[in-house]
N, C-alpha and C positions, 0 to 999 in steps of 0.2 A: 444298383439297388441292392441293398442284403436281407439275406432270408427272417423271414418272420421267426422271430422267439418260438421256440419248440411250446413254451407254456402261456400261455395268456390268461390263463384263470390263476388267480392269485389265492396259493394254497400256501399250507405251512410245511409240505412234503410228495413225495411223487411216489413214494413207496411208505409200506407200512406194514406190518404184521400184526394181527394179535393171537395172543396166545392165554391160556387157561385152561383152568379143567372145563369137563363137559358139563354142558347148559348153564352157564356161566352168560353166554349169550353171544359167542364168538359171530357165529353167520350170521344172524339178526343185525346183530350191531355195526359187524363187517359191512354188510350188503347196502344198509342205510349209510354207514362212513364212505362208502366208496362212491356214494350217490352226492349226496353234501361236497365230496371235493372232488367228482368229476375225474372220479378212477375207475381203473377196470375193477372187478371182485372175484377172485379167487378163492374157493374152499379147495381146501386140498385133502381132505377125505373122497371130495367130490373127483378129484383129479385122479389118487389115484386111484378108485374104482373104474374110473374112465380107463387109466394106463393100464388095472393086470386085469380087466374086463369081467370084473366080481362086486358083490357089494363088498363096503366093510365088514357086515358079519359074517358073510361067505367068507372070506379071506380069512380070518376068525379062527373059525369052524374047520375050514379045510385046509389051509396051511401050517396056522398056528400064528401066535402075537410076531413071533422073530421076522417071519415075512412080511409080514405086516408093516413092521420097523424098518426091515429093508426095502420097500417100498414108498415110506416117509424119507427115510435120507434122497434116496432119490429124485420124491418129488419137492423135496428140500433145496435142493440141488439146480432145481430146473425156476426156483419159484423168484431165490435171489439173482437170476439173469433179466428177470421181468423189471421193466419200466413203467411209470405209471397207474400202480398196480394196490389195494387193499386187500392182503395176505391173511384167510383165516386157516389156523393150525387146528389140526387135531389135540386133545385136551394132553396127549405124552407128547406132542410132537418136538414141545420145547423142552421134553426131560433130559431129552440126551446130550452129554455137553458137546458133542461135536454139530448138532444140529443146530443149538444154541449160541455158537461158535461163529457159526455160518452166517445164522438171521442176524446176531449182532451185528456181524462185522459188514452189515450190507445196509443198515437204518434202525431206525428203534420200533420196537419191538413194545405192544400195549400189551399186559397181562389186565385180563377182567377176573375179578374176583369174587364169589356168594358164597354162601353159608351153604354148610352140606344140606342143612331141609329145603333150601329154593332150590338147588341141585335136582335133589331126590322129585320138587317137586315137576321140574321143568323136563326129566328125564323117564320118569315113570315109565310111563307107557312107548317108548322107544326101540326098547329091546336094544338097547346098549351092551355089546359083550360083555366089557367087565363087570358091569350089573348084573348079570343071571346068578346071582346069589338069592340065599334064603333073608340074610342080612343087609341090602341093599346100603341103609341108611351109614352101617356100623363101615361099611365097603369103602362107601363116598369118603367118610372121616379119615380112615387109617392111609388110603390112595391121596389125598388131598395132605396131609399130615408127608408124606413118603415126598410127594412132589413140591411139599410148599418152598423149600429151598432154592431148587430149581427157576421156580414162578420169579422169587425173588430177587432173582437176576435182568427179570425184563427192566426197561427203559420206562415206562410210565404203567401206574397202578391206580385202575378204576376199580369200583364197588358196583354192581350190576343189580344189587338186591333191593326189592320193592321199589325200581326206579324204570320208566320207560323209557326205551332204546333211545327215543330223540333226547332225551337230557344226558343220557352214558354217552353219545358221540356228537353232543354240543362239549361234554367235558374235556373228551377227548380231543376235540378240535384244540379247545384255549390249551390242552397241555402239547400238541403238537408246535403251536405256535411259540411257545415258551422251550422248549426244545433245539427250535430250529435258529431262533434267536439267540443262543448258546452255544448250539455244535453243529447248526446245520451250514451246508454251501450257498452259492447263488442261488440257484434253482430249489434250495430248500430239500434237497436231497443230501445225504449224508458221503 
């Protein structure tokens, strides 16, 4: 008798990342994608306050961005060993190209994309560090502007603006399948 197929839910992938800037809709959309295809969900802001036992604006405030960073490559590190798995990035996570490097070379990677005023609008009240400006809106723009290159590099490009989550990851799904149909494995993994 041979072992039952590791997967029986017929999905277009077994891993996934998204990435974007912040309130964009990363966790939201994540949490919901990872429910739809019957994955784990992963935030890795979430993860690594878990690993250096701070929040993110603690870590912030009392380290500085660099430890911050080097606590992303790590939990970068630990997130493309994962199986199974819907992967949401912090909004720099995929700035840096060796992180970017990494998520690649492990599956495709969704950037979700909005306009700096749904940003400004979905973040507001967060207390977001690189937010604690007098200029918040001007902040989003010229950050968003600095990263959009970066962004550019992901694998599939959603628009998150005036759209609710279950239509951004029914999108996601038809581009996952069209993806996987083109460059993915058996298992729909890359």
């Amino acid at each position: 008798m041979s072992a039952p197929s590791p997967s029986l839910i017929d999905r277009p992938v077994t891993w996934v990342a998204l990435a974007g800037f912040m309130g964009t809709g990363k966790s939201r959309v994540g949490w919901e994608l990872s429910r739809a295809l019957a994955l784990h969900f992963v935030d890795t802001d979430k993860l690594i306050a878990r690993v250096s036992g701070r929040t993110v604006p603690e870590i912030f405030e009392r380290e500085g961005e660099a430890r911050f960073r080097a606590y992303e490559r790590e939990v970068v590190n630990r997130v493309v060993r994962l199986d199974y798995a819907v992967v949401s990035l912090g909004g720099g996570t995929f700035v840096s190209p060796e992180n970017r490097r990494v998520l690649l070379s492990r599956g495709p990677v969704v950037v979700l994309w909005a306009s700096p005023e749904t940003i400004l609008g979905r973040t507001r009240r967060t207390g977001r560090p690189l937010l604690q400006t007098e200029e918040p809106l001007e902040r989003i723009t010229k950050l968003m502007e600095e990263r959009e290159g970066a962004y550019r590099e992901g694998t599939i490009h959603v628009s998150s603006d005036g759209r609710s989550s279950e239509d951004v990851v029914q999108e996601i799904i038809e581009h996952l399948w069209t993806w996987q149909e083109r460059f993915g494995g058996e298992d729909g993994d890359a």
